[in-house]
C-alpha positions in Angstrom: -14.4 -34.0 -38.5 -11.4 -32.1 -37.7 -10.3 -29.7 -40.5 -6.8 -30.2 -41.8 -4.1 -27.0 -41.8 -3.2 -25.9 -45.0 0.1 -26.8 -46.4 2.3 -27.0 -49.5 4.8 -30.0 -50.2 8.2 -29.9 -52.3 9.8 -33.1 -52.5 11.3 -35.1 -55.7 9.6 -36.0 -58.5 10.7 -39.7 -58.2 13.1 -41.9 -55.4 13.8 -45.0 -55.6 15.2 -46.8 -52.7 17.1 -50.4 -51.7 20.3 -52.3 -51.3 22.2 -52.3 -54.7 19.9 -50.1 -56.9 22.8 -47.9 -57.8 22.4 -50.3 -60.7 19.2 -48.8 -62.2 21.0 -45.6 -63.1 21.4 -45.8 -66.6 17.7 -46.7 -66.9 16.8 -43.5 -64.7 18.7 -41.3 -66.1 18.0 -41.5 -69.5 14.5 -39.9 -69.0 16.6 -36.5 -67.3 18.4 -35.8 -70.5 20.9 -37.5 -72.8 24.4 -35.9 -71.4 25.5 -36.1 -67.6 27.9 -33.9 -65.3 29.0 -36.6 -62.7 30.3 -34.5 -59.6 31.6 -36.9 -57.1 33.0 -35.8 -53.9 33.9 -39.3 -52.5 37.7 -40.5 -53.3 36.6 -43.8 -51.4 34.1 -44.5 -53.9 36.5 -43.1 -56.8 38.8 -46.0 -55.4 36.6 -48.5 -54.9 35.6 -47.8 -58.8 31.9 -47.1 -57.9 31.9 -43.8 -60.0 33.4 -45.9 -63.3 30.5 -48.2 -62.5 28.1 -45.9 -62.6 29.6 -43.7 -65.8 29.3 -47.5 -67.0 25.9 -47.5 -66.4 25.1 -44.6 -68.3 27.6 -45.0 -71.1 25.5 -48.6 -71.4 22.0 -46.4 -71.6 23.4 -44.5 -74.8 24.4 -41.9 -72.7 27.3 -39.3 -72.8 29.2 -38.2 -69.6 31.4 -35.7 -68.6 33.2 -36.4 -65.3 34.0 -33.7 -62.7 35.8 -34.4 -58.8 35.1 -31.8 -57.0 37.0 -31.4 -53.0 35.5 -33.5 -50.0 35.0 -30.4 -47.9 31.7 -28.0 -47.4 31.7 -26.3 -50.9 33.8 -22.5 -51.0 32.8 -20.3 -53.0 35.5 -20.9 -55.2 35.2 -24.6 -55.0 31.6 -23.9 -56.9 33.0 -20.8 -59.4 35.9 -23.5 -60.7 33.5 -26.3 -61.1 31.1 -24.0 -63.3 34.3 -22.8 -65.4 35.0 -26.6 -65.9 31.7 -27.6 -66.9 31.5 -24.2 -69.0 34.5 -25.5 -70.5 32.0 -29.3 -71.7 30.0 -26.3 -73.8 27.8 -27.9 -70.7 24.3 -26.2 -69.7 22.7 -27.4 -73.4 19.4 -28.7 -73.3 19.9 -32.3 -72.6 22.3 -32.0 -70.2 21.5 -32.6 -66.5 23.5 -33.3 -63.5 24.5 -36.4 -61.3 25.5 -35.8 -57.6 27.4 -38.7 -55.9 28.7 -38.1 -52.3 28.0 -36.5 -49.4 26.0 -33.5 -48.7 29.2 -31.3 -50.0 28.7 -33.1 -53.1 25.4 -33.0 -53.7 25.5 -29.1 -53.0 27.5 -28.7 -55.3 26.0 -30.7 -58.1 22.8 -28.4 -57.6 25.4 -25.1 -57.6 26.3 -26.4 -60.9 22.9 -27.4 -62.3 21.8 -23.7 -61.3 24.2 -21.7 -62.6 25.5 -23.9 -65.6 22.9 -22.8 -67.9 22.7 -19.1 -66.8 23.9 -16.9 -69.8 25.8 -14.0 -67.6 29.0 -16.0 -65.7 29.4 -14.4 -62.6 29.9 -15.8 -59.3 27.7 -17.5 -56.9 28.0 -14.9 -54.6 26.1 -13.4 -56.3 23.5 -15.7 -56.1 23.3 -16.3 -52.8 21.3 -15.1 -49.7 22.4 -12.1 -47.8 25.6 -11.4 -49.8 26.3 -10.3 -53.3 23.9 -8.2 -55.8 20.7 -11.0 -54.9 20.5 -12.2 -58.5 17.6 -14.9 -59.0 17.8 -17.7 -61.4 17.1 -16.7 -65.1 17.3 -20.0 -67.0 15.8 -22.8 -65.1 18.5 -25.2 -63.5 19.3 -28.7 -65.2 17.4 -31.6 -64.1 19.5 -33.2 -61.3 19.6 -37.1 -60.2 21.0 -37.2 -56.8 22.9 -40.2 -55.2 24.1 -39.7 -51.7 26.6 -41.8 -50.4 26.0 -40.7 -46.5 23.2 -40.6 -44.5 23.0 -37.1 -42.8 21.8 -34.1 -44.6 19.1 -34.5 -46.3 20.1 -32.5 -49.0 18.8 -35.0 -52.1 15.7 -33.6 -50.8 16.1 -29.9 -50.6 15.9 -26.7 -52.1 19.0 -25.2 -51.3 23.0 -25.3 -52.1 25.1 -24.1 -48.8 27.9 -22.5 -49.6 30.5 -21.1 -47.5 33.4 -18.0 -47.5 36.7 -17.8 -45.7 37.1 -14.0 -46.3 34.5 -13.0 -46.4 33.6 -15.0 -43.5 30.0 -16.4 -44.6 27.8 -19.7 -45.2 24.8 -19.1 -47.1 22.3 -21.1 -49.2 21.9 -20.9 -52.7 17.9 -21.5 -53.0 15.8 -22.4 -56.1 12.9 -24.5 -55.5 13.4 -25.8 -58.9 16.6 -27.2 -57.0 14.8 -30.3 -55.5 16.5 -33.2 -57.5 14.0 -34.7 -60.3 15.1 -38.2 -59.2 16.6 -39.6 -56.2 18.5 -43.2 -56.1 19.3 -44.1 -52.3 21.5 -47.0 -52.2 22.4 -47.8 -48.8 25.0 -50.4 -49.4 27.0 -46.9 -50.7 27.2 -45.8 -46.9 28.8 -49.1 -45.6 32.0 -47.8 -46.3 31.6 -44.3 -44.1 34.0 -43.8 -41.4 32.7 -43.9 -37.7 32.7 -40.7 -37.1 31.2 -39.4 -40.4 29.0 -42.0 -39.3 28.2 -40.5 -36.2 28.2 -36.7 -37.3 25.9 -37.3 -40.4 23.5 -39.3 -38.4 23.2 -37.0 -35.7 22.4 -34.0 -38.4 20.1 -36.1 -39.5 18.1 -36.9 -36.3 18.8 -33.3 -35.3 16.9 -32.2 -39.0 13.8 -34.4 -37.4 13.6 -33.1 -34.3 14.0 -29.4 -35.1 11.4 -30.0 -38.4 9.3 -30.9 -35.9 9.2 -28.2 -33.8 9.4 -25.8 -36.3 7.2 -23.0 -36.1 6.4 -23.7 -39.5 5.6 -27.5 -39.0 2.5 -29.0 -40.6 0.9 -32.4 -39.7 2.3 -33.8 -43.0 6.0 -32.8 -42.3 5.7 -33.8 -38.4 4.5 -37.6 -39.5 7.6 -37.8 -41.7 9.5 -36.5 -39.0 7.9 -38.9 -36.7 8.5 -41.8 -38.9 12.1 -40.7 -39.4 12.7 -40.7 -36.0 11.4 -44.2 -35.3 13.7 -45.6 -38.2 17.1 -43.3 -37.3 17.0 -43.7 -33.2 17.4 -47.2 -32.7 20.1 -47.1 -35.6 22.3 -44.9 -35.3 24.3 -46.4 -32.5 24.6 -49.4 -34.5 25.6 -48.3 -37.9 28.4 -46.5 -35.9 29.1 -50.0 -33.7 29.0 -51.8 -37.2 29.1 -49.9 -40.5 27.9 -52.8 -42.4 24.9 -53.9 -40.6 22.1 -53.4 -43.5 18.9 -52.9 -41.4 21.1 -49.9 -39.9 22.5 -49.1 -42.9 19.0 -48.5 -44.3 17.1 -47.4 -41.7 19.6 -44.5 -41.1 19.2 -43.7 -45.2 15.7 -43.4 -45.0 15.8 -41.4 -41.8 17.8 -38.6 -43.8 15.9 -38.6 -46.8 12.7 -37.7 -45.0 14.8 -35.3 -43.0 15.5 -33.6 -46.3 12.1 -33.7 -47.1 10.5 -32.0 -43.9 13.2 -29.4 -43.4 12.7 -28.4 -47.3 9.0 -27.9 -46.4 9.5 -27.1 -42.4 12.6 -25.3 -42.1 14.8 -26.1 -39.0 15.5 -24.3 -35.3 18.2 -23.4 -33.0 20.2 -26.1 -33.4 21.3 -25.5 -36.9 20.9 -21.4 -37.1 24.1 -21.8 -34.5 25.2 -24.9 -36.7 26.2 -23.3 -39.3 28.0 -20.1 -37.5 30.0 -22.4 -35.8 31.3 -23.9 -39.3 31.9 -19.9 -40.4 33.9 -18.8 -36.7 35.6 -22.3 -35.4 35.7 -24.4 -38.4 33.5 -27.1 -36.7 32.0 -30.1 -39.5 28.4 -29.0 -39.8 27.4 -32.5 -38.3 29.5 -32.1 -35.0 28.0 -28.6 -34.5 24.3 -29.9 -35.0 25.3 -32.8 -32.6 26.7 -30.5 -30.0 23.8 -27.8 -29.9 21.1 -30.6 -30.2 20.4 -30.8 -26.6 21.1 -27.0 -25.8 18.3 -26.3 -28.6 15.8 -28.8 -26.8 16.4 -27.3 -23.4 16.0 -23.7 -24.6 13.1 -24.5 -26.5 11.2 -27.1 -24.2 8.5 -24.6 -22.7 7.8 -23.5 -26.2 6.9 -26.2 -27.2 5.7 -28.9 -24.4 2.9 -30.9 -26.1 5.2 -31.6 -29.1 8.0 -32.6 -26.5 5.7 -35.5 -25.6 5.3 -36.3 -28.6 8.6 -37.0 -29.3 9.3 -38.6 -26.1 6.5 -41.4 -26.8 9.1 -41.8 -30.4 12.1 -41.4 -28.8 12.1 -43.1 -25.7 9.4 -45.5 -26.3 6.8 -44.5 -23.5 4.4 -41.6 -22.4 4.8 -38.9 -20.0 2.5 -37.5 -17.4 4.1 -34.5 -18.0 5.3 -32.2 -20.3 8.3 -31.0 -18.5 9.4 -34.6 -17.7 9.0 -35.3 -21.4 10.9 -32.7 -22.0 14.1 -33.4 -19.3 13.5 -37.8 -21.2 14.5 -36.4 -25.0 17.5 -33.9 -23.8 18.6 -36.9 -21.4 18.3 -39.1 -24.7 20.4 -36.7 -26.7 23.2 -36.1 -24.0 23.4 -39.9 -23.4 23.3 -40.5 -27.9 25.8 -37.7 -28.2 28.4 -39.0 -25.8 28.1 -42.8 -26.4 29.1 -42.3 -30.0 32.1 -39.8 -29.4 30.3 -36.2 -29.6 31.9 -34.2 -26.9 29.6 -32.3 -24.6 31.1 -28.6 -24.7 31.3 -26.1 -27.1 35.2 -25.3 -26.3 35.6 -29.1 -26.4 35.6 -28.6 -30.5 37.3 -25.2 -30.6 34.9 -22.7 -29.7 36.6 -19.5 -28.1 34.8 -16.7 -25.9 35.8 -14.2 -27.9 33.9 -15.3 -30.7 30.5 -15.7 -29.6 29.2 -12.1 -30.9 30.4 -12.8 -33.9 28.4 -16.4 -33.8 25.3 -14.7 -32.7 25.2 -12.6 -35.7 26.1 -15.1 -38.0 23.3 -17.3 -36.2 20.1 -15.1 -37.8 19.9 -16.9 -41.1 16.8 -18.8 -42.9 16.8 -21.9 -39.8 16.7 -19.7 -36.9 13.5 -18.3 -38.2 11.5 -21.6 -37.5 12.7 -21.5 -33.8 9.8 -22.0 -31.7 11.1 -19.6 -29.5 11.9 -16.4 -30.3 15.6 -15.5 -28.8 17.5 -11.8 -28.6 21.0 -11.5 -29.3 21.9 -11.1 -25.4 19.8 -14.4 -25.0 21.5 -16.4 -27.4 24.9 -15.4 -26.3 24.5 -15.9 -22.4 23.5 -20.0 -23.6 26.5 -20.1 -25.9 28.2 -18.9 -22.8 26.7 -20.7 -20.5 27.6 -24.2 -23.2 31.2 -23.2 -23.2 
């Protein structure tokens, strides 16, 4: 018998999953606490009334709520500092209170900034909490118990251990990162994506097949994490192109929900690659949504990394493209044709100038590049490597 690698799993303490379950809230909740922080980032949703509904919900549980918007952007720094002095100003961080994150995965971020740092008895600023950059404080007081709701189907992060937060000046985006950060209780309503615009639609998705495929072939994969990737993939490829097509197709709908969720999963246990170590400079130096960058360096990541990795690349070409290869380099040249072809049928452009990338920025990309997912890249890359294929993508 075949002995199995050792491994460690994070994940939630309980999901629950389907068409319309937003409903169950009140009854989920009530067993995190017996006041909630809302922090919704969605103004569609906050039209539509879906956040009244919910406060509804809990207000029908016997439970109080405290109501906090927060900006539909990748959280600032001071987009997280002004949503702890708000919630400072509820007397919030008490036992019983806990934290409900409804939006994107901006929102959700930030709802795990605030359930982190709200009950922390010395207010400073998250800089100071996150990797890299400030004076490397740790977590004191363990965070609030967070239910997380996501309302697209991209990053994963009502799975994850980490907040990203980003800087203008200084010019940063770093992770807050807790382990005790992974929501207790996830509620993934896909009916709440139906109203997601194409290309939010297209950009999430693609993060979230691009969190598969780079869990996958992290150097820090495990057979557990690759079957969820595996099984992710089977679900999100065949979807994606149609929840774009038609946002309100359920079967898409849902299969693309539960394709990020068990992206959110693996990369929490896996860590990630190339793809979004550059992913994330690119959002620092060019401004570029953190889905479109992913989207964009997705096939450059597989091409760099194919030799690294080849008997993994037929694995995922068996998934992706539905048959086996003879070959490990023909496997290879069948997922990075998949991704090219993916990418442009659902509006990603092919270039890196294409979405504002400029020469003279690339040194400055490389070095913000070197963060926590670069470290899983199967293959190890210097400084002058990484540049010349950032050049070579231009």
């Amino acid at each position: 018998m075949k002995s199995l690698t050792a491994y460690q799993l994070l994940s939630p303490r309980k999901v629950v999953f389907g068409w319309g379950r937003r409903a169950e809230v009140g009854s989920l909740a009530r067993y995190l606490g017996t006041r909630a922080l809302i922090v919704s980032g969605s103004r569609t949703l906050e039209t539509a009334g879906v956040v009244d509904q919910l406060a509804t919900h809990l207000r029908d549980a016997d439970l109080d709520v405290v109501r906090v918007q927060v900006p539909s952007r990748e959280p600032l720094v001071e987009d997280v500092d002004d949503l702890i002095a708000k919630a400072a100003s509820h007397g919030f961080g008490q036992p019983g209170d806990f934290v409900i994150g409804i939006g994107g995965g901006a929102a959700l971020d930030l709802a795990k900034s605030a359930a982190a740092l709200a009950p922390q008895s010395e207010r400073v600023s998250v800089v100071d909490y996150l990797e890299g950059v400030g004076r490397g404080l740790t977590l004191a007081a363990a965070p609030l118990p967070i239910l997380a709701i996501p309302t697209t189907a991209g990053t994963g992060s009502e799975a994850t251990k980490n907040a990203v937060i980003s800087s203008h000046d200084p010019k940063f985006k770093k992770s807050l990162r807790d382990e005790r950060l992974v929501p207790a209780c996830v509620l993934i309503d896909p009916e709440l994506t139906v109203t997601t615009p194409k290309t939010v639609t297209a950009h999430s998705g693609m993060d979230a097949l691009t969190q598969l495929i780079e869990s996958f072939l992290s150097k820090r994969a495990n057979p557990l994490t690759q079957s969820l990737c595996l099984e992710g993939l089977r679900l999100g490829v065949p979807a994606l192109r149609t929840a774009v097509e038609n946002g309100a197709d359920q079967q898409a709908r849902s299969a693309m929900s539960q394709a990020a969720f068990l992206s959110g999963v693996a990369l929490a246990n896996s860590g990630l690659g190339m793809a979004h170590g550059v992913a994330a400079a690119l959002g620092v130096h060019a401004n570029v949504p953190h889905g479109l960058a992913c989207a964009v360096m997705l096939p450059v990541a597989l091409r760099t990394n194919a030799d690294a990795c080849s008997s993994d690349m037929q694995t995922l070409a068996e998934v992706i493209v539905g048959r086996p290869f003879k070959s490990s380099e023909a496997a290879a040249e069948a997922v990075i044709h998949w991704s090219e072809e993916l990418a442009v049928s659902i509006g990603i452009p092919r270039r890196l100038s294409e979405i504002g990338v400029l020469r003279d920025t690339l040194d400055d990309i490389v070095q913000s590049s070197r963060g926590n997912s670069m470290n899983g890249n199967p293959k190890e890359l210097s400084d002058e490597e990484l540049k010349a294929i950032l050049e070579a993508g231009l």
